[in-house]
C-alpha positions as CSV (number, residue, x, y, z in Angstrom):
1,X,31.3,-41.8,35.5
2,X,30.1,-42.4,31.7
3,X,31.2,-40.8,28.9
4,X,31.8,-41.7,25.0
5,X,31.9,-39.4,21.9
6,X,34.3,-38.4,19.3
7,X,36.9,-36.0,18.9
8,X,38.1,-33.8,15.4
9,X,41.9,-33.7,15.5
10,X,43.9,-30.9,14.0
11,X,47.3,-29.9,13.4
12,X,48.4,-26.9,12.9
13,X,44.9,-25.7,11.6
14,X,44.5,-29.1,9.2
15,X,42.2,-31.9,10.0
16,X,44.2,-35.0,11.0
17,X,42.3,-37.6,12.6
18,X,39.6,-38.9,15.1
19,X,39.7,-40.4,18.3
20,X,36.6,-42.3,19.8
21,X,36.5,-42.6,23.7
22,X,34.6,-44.8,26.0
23,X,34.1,-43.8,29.2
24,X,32.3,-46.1,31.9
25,X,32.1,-47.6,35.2
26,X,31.6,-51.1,37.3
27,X,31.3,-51.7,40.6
28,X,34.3,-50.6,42.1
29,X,36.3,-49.9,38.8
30,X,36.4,-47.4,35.9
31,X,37.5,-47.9,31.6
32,X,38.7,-45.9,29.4
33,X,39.6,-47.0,26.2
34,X,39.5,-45.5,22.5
35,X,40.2,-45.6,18.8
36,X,42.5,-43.5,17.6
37,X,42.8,-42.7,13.3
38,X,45.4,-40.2,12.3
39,X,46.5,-39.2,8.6
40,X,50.0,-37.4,8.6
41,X,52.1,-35.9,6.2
42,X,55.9,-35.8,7.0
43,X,58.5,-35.1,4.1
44,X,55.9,-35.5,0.9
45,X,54.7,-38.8,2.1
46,X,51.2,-39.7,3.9
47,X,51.4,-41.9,6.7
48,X,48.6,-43.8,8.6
49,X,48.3,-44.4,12.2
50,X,45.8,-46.2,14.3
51,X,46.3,-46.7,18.0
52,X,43.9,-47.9,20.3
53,X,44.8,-47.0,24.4
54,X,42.7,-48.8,27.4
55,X,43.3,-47.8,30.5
56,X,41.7,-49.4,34.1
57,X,41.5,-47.6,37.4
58,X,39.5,-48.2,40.2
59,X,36.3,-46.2,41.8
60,X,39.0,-43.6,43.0
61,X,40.3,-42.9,39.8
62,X,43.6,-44.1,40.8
63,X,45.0,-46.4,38.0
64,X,45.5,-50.3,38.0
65,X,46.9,-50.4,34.2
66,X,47.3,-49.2,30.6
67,X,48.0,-50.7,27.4
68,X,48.3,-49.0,24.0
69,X,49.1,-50.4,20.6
70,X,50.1,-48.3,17.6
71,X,49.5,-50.0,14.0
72,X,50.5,-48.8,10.3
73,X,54.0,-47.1,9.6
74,X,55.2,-48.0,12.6
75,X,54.2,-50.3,14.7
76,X,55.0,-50.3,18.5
77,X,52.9,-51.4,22.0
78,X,53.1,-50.8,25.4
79,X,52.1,-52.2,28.9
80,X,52.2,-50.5,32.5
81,X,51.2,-52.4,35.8
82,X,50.7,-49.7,38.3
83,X,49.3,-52.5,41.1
84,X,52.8,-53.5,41.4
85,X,55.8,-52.0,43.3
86,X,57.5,-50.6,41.7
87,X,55.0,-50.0,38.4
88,X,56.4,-52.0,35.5
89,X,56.1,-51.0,32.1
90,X,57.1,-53.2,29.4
91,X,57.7,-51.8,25.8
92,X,57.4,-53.3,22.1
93,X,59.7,-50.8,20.1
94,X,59.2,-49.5,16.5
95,X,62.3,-51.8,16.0
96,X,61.1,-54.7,17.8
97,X,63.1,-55.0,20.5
98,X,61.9,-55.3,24.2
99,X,62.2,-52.5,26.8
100,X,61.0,-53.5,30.6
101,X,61.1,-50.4,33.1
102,X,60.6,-50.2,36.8
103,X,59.3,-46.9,38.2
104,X,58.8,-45.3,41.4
105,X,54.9,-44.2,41.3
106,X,52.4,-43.3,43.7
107,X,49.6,-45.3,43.6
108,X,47.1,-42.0,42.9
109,X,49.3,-41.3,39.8
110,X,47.7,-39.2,36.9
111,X,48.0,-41.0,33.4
112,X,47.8,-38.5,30.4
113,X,49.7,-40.0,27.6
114,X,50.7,-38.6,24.1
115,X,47.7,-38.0,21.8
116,X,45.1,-39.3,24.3
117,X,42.8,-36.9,24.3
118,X,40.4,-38.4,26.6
119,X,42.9,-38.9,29.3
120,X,42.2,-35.2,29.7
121,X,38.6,-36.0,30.4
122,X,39.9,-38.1,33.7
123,X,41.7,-35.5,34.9
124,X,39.0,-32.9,34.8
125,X,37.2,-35.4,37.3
126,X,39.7,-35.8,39.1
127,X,40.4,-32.0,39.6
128,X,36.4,-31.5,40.5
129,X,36.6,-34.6,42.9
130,X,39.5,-32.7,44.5
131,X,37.7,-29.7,44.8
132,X,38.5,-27.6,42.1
133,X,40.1,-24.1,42.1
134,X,43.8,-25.1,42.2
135,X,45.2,-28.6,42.2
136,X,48.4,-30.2,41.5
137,X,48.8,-34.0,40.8
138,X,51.4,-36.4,40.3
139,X,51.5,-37.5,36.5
140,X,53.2,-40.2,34.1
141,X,53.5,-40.1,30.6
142,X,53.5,-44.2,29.6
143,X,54.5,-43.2,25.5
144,X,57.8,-41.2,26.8
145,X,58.4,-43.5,30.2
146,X,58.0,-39.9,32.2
147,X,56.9,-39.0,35.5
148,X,56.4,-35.4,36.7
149,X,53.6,-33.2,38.1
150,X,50.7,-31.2,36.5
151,X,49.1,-28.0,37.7
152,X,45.3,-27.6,36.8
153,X,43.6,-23.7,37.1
154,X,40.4,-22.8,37.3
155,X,39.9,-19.6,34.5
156,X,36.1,-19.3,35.1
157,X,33.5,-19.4,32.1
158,X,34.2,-18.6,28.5
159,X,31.9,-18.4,25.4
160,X,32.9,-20.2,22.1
161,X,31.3,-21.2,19.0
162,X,32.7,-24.3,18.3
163,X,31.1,-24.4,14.9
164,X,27.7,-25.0,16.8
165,X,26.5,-21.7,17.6
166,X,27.9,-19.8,21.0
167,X,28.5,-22.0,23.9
168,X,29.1,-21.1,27.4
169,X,31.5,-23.5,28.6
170,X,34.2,-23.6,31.7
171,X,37.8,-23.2,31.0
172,X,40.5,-25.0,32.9
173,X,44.4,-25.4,32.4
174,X,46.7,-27.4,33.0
175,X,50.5,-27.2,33.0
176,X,53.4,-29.3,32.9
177,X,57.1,-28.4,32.8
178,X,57.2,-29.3,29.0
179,X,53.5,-27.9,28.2
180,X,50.5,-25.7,28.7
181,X,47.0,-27.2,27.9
182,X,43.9,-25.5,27.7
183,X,40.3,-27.4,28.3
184,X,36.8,-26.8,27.9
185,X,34.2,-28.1,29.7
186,X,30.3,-27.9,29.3
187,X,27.6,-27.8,32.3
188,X,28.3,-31.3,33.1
189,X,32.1,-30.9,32.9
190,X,32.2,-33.3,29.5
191,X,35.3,-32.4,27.6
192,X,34.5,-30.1,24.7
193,X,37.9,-28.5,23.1
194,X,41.3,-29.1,24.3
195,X,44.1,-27.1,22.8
196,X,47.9,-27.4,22.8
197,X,49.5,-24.3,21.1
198,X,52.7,-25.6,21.4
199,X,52.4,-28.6,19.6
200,X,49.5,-26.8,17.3
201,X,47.0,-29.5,18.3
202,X,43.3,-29.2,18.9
203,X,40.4,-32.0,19.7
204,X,36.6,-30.3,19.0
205,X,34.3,-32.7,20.0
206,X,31.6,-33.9,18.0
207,X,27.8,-33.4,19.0
C-alpha cells in the first residue's frame, strides 16, 4: 500500500493543526510515519505541539514497532517492540522519568494511538483485507499503555461536500469501549474525513 497527504485538524469546530502521513511499502514490510503540528489553547495560554509517530509492520499489516516523540510544552517519547514476547514499551515521561512495560499482545495487534489520524488509514485496510462487512480486531493504544478491542461497521455510501463540491464516499465505524469513530473513505478506500464527536475532533483531508 501507498499513501501520503495531509490532514486539517479541528477541535470543537476550530482549526488546530495538520498532520502529514506517509504511507508506503518494501518488500515484505510496510511504514507509516507522520508530522504532526497542533496550536492549543488551554486556560488563556497558546501551547505548541509537534509529534512525529513511525510505525513498521510487516506485508500482513501486523506490527513490528512504533515510536512517537512529542516536542514543545511538553516533551515526552515513547517506544513499543511488538517482535518480542511479551511486547515491551518503554516510556520518556513529561517529567523525565523512565517507564518500561511488558504486555501480553497478539502478534496481529491493531495500533491506533491518540491523535494519529492515519493509523485509521491502516485499519481500513485491514478491515477490507478481512473482508469487510463486520470485523472485530484486537487493538493497543501505545500513548495510554492500553489494550482492548475495536469493532469496524460497514454503513454503505454517503455524500459530503467536504468543501470540494459533493462527494460520494463510503462510510465505516469503528467502536471501542471508550469511543465511537466515524470514517470516510473514497473509491479507492483513501481516508477522507474522520470524526470523533466525543472528543469534538475532525481530520478533512487535503486534495
Amino acid at each position: 500500500m501507498k499513501d501520503r497527504g495531509t490532514f486539517v485538524l479541528s477541535l470543537a469546530g476550530q482549526p488546530v493543526g495538520t498532520e502529514t502521513f506517509d504511507i508506503r511499502s518494501e518488500r515484505d514490510r510496510i511504514e507509516a510515519g507522520a508530522e504532526i503540528e497542533l496550536r492549543i489553547e488551554r486556560e488563556g495560554k497558546v501551547h505548541n505541539f509537534r509529534t512525529s509517530p513511525k510505525l513498521n509492520l510487516d506485508g500482513e499489516l501486523r506490527p513490528r514497532s512504533y515510536s512517537w516523540s512529542q516536542k514543545g510544552a511538553q516533551s515526552s517519547r515513547l517506544e513499543v517492540d511488538f517482535r518480542s514476547t511479551p511486547a515491551r514499551a518503554s516510556y520518556k515521561t513529561v517529567d523525565g522519568q523512565d517507564d518500561v512495560r511488558d504486555f501480553e499482545l497478539p502478534k496481529d495487534i491493531v495500533v491506533l494511538d491518540d491523535n494519529v489520524i492515519h493509523h485509521y488509514q491502516l485499519i481500513v485496510a485491514r478491515f477490507r483485507k478481512a473482508g469487510g462487512q463486520n470485523q472485530s480486531f484486537p487493538a493497543f493504544v501505545p500513548q495510554e499503555a492500553l489494550p482492548g478491542m475495536v469493532s469496524v461497521e460497514e454503513m454503505g455510501e454517503e455524500k459530503l461536500d467536504l468543501g470540494r463540491g459533493p462527494e460520494a464516499l463510503r462510510h465505516l465505524v469503528i467502536s471501542t469501549e471508550l469511543a465511537r469513530i466515524e470514517l470516510w473513505v473514497d473509491k479507492e478506500d483513501r481516508l477522507q474525513r474522520v470524526s470523533i464527536p466525543a472528543a469534538q475532533l475532525e481530520a478533512i483531508r487535503k486534495k
